[in-house]
C-alpha positions as CSV (number, residue, x, y, z in Angstrom):
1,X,0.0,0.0,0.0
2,X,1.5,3.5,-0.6
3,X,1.8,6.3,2.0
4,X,0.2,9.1,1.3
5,X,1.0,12.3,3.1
6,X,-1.9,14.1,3.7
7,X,-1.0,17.1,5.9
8,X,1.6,17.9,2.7
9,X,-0.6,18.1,0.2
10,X,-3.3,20.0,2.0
11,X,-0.1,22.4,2.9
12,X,0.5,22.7,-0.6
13,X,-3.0,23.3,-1.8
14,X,-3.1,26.4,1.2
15,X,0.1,27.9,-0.2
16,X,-1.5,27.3,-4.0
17,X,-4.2,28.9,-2.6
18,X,-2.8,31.9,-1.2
19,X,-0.2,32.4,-3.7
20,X,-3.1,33.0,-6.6
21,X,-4.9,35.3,-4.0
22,X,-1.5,37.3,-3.8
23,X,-1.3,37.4,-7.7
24,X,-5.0,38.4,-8.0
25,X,-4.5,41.3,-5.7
26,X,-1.5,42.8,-6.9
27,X,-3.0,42.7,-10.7
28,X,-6.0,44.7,-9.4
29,X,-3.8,47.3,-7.3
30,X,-1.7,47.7,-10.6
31,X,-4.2,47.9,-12.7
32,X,-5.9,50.4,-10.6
33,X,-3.0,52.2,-9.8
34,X,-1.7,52.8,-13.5
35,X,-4.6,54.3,-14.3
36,X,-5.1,56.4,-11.8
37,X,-1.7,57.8,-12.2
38,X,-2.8,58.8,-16.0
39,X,-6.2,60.4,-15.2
40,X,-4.0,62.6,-12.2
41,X,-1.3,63.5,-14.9
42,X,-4.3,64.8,-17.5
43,X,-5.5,66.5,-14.2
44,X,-2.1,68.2,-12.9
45,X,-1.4,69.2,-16.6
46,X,-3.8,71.7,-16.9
47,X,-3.9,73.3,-13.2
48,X,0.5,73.9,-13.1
49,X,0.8,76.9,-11.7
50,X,2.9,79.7,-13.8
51,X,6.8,79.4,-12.7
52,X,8.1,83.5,-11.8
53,X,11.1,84.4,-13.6
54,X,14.2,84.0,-11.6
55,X,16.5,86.9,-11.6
56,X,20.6,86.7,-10.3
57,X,21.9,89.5,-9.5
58,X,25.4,89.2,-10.5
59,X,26.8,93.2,-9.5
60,X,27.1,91.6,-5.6
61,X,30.3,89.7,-6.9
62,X,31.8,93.1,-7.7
63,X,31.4,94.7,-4.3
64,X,34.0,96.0,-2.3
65,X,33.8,93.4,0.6
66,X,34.5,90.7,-1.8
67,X,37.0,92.4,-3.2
68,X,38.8,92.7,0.2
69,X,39.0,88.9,0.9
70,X,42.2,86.9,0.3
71,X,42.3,83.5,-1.0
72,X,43.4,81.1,1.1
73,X,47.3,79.6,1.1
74,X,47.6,76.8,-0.6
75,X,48.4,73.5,1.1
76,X,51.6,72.3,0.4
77,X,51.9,68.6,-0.6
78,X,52.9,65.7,1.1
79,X,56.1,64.7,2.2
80,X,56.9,61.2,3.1
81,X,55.4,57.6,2.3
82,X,51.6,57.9,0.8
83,X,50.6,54.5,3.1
84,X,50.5,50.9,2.9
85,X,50.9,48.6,0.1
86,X,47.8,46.5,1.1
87,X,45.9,48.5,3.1
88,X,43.3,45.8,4.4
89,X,46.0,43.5,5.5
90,X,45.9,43.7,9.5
91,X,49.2,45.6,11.2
């Protein structure tokens, strides 16, 4: 006589189960959620708000506080050995 496991199978046909309900339900929040998205896009396209101009004044970098700074000193380079060969081997 063969053995037949019965608590496997019925496992199995839970997890069958639930796996199409989890497929079913992220088609319909997809498919909902796509379109959605396009009606809010038709939506958004025709209430956009006008952007203002944006003006720089540039005359600022000419002002005599700015022209009173001095640039820093440059650092001078390295002397001496730039580090390990490896550097992940341990000391």
């Amino acid at each position: 006589m063969a053995v037949v496991f019965q608590k496997k199978r019925r496992a199995q046909q839970y997890l069958i189960l639930t796996f199409a309900i989890v497929v079913v339900v992220s088609a319909i929040v997809l498919w909902y959620g796509f379109n959605k998205k396009e009606a809010k896009q038709a939506n958004n396209a025709q209430s956009l708000p006008a952007i203002p101009m944006v003006r720089v004044n540039l005359d600022v970098l000419k002002s005599a506080e700015l022209e009173k700074l001095e640039p820093f000193a440059r650092p001078r380079p390295f002397e001496g050995q730039a580090g390990r060969e490896n550097p992940f081997l341990p000391y």
